[in-house]
N, C-alpha and C positions, 0 to 999 in steps of 0.2 A: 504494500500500500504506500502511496505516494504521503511525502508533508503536507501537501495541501488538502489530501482527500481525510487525513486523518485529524486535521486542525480542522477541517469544516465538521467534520464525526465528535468531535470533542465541546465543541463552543454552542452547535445548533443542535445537538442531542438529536438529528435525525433518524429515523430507523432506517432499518436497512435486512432486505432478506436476507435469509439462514444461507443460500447459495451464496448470495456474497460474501457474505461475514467466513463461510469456509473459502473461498478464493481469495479473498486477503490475507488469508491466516488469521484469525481472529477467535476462532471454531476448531478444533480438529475433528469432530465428528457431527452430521446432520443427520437426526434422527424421523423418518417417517411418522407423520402423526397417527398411523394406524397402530403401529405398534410403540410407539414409544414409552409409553408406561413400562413395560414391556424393557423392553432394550437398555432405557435410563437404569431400572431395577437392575439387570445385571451390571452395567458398567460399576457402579454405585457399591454393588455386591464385592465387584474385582477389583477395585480402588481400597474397598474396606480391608479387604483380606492384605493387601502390597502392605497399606498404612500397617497394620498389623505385625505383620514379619517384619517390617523396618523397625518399630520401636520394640520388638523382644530381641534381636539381632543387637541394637543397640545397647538394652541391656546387659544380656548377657556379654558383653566386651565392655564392660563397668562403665556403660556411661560415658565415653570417652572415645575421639577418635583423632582428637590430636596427636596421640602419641605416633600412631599409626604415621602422620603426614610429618612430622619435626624428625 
């Protein structure tokens, strides 16, 4: 997306369809309104579980991952 197109998207709060907004990059996924209930539930579901394993992963390496990068 251009500076101008994104400073006019910002100042005039226009909307803008779901096609664009993922051809911008703005969106990574456009979900059918047929199923979307549907689809958001699992995304939502597999988001939950990542978040999940990231902070017992975390944990279990005490909290810390500085050490790791210094």
């Amino acid at each position: 997306m251009g500076y101008q197109k994104a400073v006019r998207l910002a100042l005039l709060a226009e909307k803008m369809f779901a096609k664009e907004a993922h051809d911008a990059g703005l969106v990574t996924k456009v979900l059918p309104h047929a199923s979307f209930e549907a689809e958001a539930g699992n995304l939502i579901s597999n988001y939950s579980r990542l978040a999940h394993q990231a902070s017992a992963s975390f944990k279990e390496r005490g909290g810390s991952v500085i050490s790791e990068i210094s």
